[in-house]
Structure formats: structure tokens, C-alpha cells
N, C-alpha and C positions, 0 to 999 in steps of 0.2 A: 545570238545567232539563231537564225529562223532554221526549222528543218529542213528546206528544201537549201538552203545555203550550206548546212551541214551534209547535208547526203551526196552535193556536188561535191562539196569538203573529201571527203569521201572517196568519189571517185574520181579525183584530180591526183590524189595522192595515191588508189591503186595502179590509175594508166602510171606516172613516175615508175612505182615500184617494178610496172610488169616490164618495164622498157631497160631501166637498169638491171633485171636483170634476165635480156638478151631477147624477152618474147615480144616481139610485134604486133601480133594479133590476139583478141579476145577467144576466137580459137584455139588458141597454143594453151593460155592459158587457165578455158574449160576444161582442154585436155586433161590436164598435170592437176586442175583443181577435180577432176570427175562428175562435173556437174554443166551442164544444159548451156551451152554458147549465149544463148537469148538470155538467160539470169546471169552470167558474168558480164552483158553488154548493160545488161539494168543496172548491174552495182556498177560500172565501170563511169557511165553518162550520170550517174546520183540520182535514177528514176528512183529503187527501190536501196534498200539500207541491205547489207548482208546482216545474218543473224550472232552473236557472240562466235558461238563454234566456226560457223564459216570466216569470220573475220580473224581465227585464228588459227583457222588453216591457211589462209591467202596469205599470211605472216611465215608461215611454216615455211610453203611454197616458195616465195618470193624472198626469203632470206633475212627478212626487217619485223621489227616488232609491232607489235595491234597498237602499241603509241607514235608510231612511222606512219600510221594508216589512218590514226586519230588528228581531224582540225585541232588546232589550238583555240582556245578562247581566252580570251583577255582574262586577267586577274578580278577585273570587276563582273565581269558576264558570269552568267551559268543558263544551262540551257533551258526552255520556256518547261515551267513546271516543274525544274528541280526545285528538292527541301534541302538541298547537301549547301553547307554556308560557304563561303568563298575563304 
């Protein structure tokens, strides 16, 4: 999985999480997460990646866990330059 595939990965599954539960807008969302409308629109469209801590606050927020908010990769995949073996 390429990063830009993973980063949409990403933010396909925070719009989900933010809609389930109950926010509409990237605005509501910056709100509650305390952070900048424009960098939750970036994580949301998989321009830019959130960092650990923010992707485990948006878990916090949002009610689901940072593996809710993680794409899957196939058993045989790992991501371009991991050493971790499958």
C-alpha cells in the first residue's frame, strides 16, 4: 500500500468515524479535537497523516480505537520500508 493510498486509508475512515458519531463537519470536529479546521480537513481528505498522539486523540474523541482509524493490509503486504516481517 503506497502512502498516499494509506493517508486516504486514513481519512476515509476518520470522515466514517466522525459521521457515526453524530459530527457533520470538520468544524465540529476541530472543535472537540482543539486543533485548526484546515489540519483536521488535511487528515480528513489523506493530504497529511495525523501524528501518533493526534490519531489517539481522534480515537478518544470519536469513540473507536487508533485500529478503527488504521487501513488494513493484507497478510502479505507491509508498508514500503518496513523491517517488521509479516
Amino acid at each position: 500500500m503506497r502512502k498516499t493510498q494509506f493517508s486516504r486509508g486514513v481519512g476515509n475512515r476518520l470522515k466514517f468515524a466522525r459521521d457515526e458519531a453524530g459530527m457533520r463537519t470538520a468544524g465540529q470536529l476541530a472543535d472537540r479535537m482543539g486543533l485548526a479546521e484546515l489540519t483536521v480537513r488535511r487528515h480528513l481528505r489523506g493530504d497529511t497523516l495525523p501524528d501518533v498522539e493526534t490519531l489517539m486523540r481522534y480515537a478518544a474523541v470519536l469513540g473507536v480505537t487508533t485500529d478503527d482509524l488504521l487501513p488494513r493490509l493484507d497478510s502479505n503486504q507491509q508498508p514500503a520500508g518496513s523491517r517488521i516481517a509479516a
